[in-house]
Z-matrix of the N, CA and C atoms (Angstrom, degrees):
N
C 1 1.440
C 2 1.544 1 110.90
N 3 1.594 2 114.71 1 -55.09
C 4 1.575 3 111.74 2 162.01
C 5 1.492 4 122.67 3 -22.18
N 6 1.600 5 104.62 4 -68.47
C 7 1.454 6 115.17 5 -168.72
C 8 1.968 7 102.05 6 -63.00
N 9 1.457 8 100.04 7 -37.19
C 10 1.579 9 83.14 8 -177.83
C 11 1.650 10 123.22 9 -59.55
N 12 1.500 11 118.97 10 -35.12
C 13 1.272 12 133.76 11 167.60
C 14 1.410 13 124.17 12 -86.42
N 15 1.261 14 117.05 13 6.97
C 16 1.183 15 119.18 14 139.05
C 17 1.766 16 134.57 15 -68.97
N 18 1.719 17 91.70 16 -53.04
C 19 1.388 18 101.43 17 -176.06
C 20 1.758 19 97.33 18 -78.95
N 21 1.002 20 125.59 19 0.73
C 22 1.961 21 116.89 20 178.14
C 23 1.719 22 76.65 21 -85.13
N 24 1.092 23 132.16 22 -46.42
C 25 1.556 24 120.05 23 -135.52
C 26 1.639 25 86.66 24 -90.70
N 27 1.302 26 143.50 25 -47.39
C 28 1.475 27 138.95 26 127.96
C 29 1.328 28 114.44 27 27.03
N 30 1.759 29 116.47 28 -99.71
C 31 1.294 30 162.24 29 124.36
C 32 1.493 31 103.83 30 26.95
N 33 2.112 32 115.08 31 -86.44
C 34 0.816 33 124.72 32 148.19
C 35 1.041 34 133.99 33 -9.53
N 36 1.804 35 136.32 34 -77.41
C 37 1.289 36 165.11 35 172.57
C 38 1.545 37 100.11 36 -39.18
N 39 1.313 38 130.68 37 -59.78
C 40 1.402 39 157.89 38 171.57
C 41 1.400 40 110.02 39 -40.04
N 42 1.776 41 118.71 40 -52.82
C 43 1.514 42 124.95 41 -167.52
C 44 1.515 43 97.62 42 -79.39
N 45 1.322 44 100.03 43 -34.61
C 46 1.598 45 114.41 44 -166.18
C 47 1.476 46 121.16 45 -69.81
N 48 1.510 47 117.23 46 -51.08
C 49 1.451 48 134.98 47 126.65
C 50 1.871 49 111.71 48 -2.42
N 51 1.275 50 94.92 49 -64.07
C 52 1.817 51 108.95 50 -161.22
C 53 1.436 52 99.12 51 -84.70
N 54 1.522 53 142.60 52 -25.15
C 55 0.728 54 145.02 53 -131.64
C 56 2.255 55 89.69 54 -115.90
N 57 1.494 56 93.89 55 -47.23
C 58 1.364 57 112.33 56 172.47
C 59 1.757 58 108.68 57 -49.42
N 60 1.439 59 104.50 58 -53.82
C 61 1.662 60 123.97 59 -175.62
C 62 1.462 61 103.42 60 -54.93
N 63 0.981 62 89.45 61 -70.63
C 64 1.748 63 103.30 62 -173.01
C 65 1.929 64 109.26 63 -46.74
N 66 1.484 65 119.59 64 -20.45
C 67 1.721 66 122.71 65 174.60
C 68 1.248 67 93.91 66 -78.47
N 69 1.392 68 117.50 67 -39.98
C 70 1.873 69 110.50 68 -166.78
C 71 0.992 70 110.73 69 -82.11
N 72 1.333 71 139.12 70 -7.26
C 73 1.637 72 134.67 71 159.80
C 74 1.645 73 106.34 72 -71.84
N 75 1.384 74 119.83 73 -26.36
C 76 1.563 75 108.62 74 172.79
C 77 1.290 76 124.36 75 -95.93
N 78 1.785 77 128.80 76 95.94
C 79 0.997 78 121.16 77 178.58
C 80 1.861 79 137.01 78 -5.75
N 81 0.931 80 95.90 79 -81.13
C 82 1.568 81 131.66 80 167.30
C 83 1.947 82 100.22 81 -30.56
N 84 1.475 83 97.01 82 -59.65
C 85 1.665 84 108.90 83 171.49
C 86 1.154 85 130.38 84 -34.68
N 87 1.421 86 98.01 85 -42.95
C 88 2.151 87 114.39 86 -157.16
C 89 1.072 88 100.93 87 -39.03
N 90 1.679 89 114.57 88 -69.77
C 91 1.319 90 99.03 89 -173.88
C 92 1.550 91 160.61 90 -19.15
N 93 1.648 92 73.50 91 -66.85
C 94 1.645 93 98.35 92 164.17
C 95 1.758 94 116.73 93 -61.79
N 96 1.046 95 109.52 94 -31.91
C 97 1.729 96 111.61 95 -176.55
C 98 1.834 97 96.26 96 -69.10
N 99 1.709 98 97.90 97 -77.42
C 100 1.583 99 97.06 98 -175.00
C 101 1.669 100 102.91 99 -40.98
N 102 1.158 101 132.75 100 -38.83
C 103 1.401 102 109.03 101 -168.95
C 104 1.909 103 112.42 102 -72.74
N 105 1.502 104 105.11 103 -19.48
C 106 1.673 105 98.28 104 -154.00
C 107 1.632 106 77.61 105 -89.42
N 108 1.743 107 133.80 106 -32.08
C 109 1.676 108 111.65 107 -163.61
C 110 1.539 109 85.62 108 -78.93
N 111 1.343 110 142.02 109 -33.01
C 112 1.440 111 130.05 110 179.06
C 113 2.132 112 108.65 111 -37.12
N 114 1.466 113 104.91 112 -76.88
C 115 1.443 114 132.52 113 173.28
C 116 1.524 115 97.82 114 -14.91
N 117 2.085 116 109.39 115 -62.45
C 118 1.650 117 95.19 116 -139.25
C 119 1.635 118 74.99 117 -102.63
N 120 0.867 119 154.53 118 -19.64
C 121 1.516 120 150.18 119 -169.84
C 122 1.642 121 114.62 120 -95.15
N 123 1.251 122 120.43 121 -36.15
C 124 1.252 123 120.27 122 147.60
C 125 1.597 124 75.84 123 98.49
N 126 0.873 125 156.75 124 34.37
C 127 1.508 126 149.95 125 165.56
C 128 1.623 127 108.67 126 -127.87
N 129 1.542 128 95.73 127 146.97
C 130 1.519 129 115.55 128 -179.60
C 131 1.006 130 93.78 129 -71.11
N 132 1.619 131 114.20 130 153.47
C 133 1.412 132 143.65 131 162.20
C 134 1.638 133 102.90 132 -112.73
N 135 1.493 134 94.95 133 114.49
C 136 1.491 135 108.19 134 160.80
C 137 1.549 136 134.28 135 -18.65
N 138 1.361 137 144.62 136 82.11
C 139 1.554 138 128.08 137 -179.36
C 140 1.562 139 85.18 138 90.94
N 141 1.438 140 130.04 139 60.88
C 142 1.410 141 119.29 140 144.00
C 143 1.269 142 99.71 141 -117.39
N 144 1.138 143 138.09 142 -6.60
C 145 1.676 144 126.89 143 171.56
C 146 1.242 145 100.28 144 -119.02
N 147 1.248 146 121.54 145 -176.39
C 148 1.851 147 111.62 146 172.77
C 149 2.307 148 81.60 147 -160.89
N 150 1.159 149 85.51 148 -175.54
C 151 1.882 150 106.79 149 -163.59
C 152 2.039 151 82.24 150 -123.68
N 153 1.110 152 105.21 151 164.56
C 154 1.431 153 123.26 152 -160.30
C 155 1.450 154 106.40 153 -152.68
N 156 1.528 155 140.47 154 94.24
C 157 1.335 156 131.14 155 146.23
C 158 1.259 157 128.76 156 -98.67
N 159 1.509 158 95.87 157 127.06
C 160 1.212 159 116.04 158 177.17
C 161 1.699 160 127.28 159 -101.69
N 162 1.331 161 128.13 160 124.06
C 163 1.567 162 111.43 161 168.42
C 164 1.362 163 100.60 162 -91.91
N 165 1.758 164 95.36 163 165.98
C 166 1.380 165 116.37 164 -169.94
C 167 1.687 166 100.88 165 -146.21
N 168 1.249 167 103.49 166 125.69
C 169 1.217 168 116.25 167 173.32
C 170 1.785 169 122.76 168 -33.38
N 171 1.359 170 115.11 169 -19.49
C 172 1.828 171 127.26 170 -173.44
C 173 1.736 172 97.36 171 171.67
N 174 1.347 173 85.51 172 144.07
C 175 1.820 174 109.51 173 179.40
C 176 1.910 175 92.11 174 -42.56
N 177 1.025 176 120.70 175 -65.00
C 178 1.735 177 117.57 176 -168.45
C 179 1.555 178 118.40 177 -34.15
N 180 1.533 179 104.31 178 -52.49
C 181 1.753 180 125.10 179 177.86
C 182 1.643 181 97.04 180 -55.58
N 183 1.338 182 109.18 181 -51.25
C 184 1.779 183 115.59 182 -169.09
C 185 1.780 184 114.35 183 -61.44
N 186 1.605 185 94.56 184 -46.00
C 187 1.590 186 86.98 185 160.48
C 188 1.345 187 133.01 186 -72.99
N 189 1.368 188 133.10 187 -37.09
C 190 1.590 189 145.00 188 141.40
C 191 1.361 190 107.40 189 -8.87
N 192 1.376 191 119.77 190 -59.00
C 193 1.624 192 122.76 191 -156.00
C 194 1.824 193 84.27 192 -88.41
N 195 1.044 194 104.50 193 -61.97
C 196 1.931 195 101.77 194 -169.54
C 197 1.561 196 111.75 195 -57.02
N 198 0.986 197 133.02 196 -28.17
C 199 1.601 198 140.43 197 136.56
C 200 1.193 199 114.20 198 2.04
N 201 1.934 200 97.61 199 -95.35
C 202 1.083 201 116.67 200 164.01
C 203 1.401 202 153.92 201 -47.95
N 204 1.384 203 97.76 202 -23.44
C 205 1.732 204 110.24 203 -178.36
C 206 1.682 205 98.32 204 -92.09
N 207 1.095 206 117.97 205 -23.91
C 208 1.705 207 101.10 206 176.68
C 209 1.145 208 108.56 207 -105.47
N 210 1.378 209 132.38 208 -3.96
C 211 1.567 210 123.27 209 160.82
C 212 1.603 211 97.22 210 -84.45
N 213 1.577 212 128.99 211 -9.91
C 214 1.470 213 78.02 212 161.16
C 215 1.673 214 104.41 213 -132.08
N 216 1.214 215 91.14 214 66.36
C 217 1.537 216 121.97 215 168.84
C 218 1.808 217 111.11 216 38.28
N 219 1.568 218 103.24 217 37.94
C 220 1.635 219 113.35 218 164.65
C 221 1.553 220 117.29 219 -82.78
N 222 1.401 221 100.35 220 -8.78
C 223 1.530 222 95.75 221 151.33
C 224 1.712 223 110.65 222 178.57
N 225 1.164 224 103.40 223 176.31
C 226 1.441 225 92.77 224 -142.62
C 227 1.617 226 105.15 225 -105.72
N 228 1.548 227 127.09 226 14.92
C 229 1.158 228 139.67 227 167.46
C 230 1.821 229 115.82 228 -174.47
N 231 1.225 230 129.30 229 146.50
C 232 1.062 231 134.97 230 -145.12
C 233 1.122 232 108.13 231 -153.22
N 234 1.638 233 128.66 232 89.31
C 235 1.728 234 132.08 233 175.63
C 236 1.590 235 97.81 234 -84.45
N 237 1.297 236 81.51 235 141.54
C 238 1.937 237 103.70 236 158.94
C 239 0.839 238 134.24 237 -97.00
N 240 1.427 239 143.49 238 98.57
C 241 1.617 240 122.45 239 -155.00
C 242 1.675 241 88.81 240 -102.36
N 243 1.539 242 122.02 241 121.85
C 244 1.709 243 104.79 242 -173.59
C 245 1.390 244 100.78 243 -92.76
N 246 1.739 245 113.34 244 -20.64
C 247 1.896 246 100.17 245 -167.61
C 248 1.066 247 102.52 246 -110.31
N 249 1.620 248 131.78 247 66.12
C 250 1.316 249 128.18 248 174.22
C 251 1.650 250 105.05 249 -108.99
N 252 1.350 251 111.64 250 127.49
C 253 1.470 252 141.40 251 -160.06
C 254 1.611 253 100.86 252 -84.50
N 255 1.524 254 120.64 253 115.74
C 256 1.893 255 99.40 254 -176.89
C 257 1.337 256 90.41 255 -111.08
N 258 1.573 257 138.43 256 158.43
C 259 1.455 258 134.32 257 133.84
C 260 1.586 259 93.15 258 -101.90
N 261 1.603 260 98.78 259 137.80
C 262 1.661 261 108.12 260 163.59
C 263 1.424 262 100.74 261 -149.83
N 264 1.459 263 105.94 262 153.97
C 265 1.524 264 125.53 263 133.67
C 266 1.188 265 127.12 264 -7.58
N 267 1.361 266 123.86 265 -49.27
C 268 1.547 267 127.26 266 -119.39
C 269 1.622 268 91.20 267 -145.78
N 270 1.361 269 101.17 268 139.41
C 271 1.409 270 88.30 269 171.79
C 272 1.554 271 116.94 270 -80.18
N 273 1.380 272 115.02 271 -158.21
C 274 1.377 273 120.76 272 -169.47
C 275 1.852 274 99.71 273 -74.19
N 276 1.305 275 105.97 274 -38.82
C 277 1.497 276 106.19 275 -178.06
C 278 1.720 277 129.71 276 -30.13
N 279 1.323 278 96.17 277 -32.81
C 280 1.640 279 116.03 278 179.14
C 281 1.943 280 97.18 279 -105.82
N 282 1.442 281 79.09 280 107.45
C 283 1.655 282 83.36 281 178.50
C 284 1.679 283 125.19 282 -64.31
N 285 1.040 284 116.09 283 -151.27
C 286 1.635 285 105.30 284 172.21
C 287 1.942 286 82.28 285 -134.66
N 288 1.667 287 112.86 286 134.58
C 289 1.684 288 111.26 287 167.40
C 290 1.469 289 92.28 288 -141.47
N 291 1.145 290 107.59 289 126.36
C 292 1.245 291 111.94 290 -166.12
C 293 1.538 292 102.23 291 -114.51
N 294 1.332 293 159.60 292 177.45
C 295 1.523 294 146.28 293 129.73
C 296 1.790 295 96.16 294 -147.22
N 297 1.579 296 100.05 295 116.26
C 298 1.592 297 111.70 296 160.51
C 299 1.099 298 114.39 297 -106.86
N 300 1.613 299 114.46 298 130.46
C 301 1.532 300 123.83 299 154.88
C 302 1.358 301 131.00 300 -35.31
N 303 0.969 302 127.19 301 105.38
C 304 1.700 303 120.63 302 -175.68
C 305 1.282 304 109.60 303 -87.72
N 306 1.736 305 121.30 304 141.15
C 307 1.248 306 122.77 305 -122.07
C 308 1.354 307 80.99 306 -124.79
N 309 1.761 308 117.49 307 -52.70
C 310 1.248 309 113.31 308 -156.73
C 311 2.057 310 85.91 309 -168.37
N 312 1.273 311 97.89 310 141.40
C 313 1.296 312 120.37 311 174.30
C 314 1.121 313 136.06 312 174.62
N 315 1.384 314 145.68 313 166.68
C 316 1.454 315 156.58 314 -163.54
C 317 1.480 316 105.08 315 -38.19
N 318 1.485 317 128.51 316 94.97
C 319 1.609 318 141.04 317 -168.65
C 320 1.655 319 108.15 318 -43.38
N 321 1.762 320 114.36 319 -39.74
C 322 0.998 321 130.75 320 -165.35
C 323 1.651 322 107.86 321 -71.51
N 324 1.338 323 97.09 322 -53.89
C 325 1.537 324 123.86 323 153.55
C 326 1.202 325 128.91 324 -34.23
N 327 1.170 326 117.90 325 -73.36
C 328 1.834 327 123.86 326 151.54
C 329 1.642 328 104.67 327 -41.59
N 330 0.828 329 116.09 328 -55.14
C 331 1.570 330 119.24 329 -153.75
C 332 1.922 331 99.12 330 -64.74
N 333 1.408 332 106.35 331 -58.21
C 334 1.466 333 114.82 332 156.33
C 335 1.846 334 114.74 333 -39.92
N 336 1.229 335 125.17 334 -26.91
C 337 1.605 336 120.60 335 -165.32
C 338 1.963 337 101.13 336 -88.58
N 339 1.689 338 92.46 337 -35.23
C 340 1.250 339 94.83 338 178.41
C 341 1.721 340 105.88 339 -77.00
N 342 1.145 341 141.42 340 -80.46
C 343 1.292 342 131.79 341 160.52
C 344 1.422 343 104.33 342 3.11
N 345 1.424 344 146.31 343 -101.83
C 346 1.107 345 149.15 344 -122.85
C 347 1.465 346 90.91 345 -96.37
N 348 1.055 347 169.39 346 -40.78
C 349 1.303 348 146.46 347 128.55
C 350 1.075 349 160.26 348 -72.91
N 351 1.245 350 121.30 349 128.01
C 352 1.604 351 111.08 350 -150.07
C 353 1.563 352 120.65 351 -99.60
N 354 1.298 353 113.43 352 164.23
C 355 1.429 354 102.41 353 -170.41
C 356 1.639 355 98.93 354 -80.62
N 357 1.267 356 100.14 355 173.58
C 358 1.818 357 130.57 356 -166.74
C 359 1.460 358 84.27 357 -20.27
């Protein structure tokens, strides 16, 4: 009986595997795949959250926007850096929007980012 529910659970693992593969060949899919091997495997997927910098014309504007984006749960924590020094090119008119893929970080952490914000 062991060996039979082993090799189903085998089997299982295998369709499930193929079943995962087969979402990531459809654009449109990814999501749903990276999110369901996330769910039953309990492991991060590379570049499913990303980090976001933004400049802001003065600390006041910076809290305004960070306010807003986690009350309406576009992301799930929001630092202010107020004494950060820029040299640019460009005047202030062209903001700075930055979005990096996050590669690898604190599971608990990730795991908390997914919790507190939800998809679309």
């Amino acid at each position: 009986m062991q060996r039979f529910q082993g090799s189903l659970r085998s089997v299982f693992s295998t369709l499930l595997l193929v079943l995962v593969m087969g979402l990531l060949l459809y654009p449109g899919l990814k999501n749903v795949a990276v999110y369901l091997f996330s769910a039953i495997t309990g492991n991060y997927i590379s570049g499913t959250h990303s980090v976001v910098f933004l400049s802001c014309p003065n600390e006041q504007v910076g809290k305004v926007i960070a306010r807003t984006i986690v009350e309406k749960k576009l992301a799930s924590c929001v630092s202010i850096l107020p004494k950060v020094f820029s040299i640019s090119v460009h005047p202030f008119e062209v903001p700075e929007v930055i979005s990096i893929l996050v590669d690898q970080g604190n599971p608990l952490y990730l795991k908390w980012i997914e919790e507190t914000v939800p998809e679309d």
